[in-house]
C-alpha positions as CSV (number, residue, x, y, z in Angstrom):
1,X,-60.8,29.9,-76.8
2,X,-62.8,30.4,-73.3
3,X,-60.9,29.0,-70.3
4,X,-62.6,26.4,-68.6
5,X,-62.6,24.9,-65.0
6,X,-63.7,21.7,-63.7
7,X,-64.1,22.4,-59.4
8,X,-64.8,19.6,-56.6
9,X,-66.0,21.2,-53.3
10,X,-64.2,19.7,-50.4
11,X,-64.1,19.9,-46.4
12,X,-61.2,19.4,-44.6
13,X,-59.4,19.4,-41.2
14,X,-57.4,21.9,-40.3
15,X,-54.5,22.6,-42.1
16,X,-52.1,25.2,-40.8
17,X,-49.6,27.3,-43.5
18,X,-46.3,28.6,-41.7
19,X,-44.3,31.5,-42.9
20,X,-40.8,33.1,-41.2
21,X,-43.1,35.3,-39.1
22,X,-46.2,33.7,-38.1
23,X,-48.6,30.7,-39.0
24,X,-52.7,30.3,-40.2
25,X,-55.0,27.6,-39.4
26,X,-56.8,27.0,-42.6
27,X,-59.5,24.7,-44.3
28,X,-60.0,23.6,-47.9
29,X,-63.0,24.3,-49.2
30,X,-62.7,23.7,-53.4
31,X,-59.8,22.5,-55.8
32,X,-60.2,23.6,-59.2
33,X,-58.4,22.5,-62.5
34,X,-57.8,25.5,-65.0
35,X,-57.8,24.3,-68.5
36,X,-54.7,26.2,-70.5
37,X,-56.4,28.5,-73.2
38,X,-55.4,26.6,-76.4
39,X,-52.0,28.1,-78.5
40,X,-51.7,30.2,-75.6
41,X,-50.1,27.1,-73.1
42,X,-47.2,28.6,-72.6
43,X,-48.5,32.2,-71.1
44,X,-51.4,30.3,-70.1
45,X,-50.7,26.6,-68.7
46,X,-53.1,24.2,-66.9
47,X,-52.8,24.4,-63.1
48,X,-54.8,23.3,-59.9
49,X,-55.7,25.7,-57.5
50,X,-56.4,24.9,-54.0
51,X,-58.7,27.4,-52.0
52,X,-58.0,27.8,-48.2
53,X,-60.2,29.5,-46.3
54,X,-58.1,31.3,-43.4
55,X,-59.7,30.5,-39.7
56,X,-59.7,33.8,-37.3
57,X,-56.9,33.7,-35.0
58,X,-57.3,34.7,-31.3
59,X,-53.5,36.5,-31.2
60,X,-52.3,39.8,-33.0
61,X,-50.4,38.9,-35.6
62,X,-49.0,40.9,-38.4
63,X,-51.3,43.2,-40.4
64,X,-50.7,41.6,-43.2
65,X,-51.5,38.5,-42.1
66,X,-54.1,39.2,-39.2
67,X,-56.1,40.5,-42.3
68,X,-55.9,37.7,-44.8
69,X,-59.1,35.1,-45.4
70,X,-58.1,33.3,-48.3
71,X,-55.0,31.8,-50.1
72,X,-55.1,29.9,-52.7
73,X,-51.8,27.4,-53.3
74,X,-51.8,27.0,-57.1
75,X,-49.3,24.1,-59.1
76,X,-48.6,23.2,-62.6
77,X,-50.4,19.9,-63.0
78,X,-47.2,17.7,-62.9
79,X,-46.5,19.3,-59.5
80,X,-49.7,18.3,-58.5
81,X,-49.2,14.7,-59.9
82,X,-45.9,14.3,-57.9
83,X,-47.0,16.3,-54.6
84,X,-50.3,14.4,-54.6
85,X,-48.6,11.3,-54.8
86,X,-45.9,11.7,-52.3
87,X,-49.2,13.3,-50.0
88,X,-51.2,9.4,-50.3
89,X,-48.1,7.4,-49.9
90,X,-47.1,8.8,-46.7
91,X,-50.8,9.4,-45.5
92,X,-51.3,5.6,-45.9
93,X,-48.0,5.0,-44.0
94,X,-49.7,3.6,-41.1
95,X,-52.9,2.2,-42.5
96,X,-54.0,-1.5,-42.9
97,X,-53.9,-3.3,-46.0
98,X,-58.2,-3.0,-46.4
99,X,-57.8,0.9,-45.9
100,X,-54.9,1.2,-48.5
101,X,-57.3,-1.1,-50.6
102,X,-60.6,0.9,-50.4
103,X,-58.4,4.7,-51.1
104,X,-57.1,3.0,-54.4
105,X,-60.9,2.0,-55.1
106,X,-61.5,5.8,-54.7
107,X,-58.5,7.0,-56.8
108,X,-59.9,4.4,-59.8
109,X,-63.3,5.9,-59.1
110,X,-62.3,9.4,-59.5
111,X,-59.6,8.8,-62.2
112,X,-62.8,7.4,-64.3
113,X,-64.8,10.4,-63.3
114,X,-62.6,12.8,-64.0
115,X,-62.1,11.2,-67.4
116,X,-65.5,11.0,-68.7
């Protein structure tokens, strides 16, 4: 059986990634869902893949990493379930009761897209 991917483009603010020697400034620009090639699950699970697009930095930095454009952070789907939801709660920390309201409108909405 093929392997199949559902992707939403998507623009966001900066995001920076740190490592032990140095940090990048990146933006995502698609999430993917890899479907797990069926009887092959185990070799082969279902993940989500995040693509950041790495921004040009103005110092030197490690060859390495002065050199890299893209990363892609990629989680089992119950990771992405569990970081995802830990992401929202403490995102809508400080937001009023009508803003918490409308982002679980758009969390229905997308649930129902994404099911159909």
């Amino acid at each position: 059986m093929k392997t199949t991917s559902v992707s939403h483009e998507l623009e966001t603010g900066d995001i920076t990634v740190l490592s032990n020697l140095t940090s990048v400034t990146t933006n995502v620009k698609r999430i993917s869902r890899l479907e797990a090639v069926k009887g092959k699950e185990a070799a082969n699970p279902a993940a989500i893949h995040v693509d950041l697009q790495v921004k040009p930095h103005q110092e030197h930095l490690p060859s390495v990493v002065g050199e890299t454009e893209e990363l892609d952070l990629v989680l089992s789907l119950d990771d992405a379930v569990e970081i995802g939801l830990l992401m929202v709660a403490m995102g809508l920390e400080n937001k009023s009761r009508l803003e918490v309201d409308e982002v679980f409108k758009r969390l229905f909405e997308l649930t129902c897209e994404l099911h159909s």
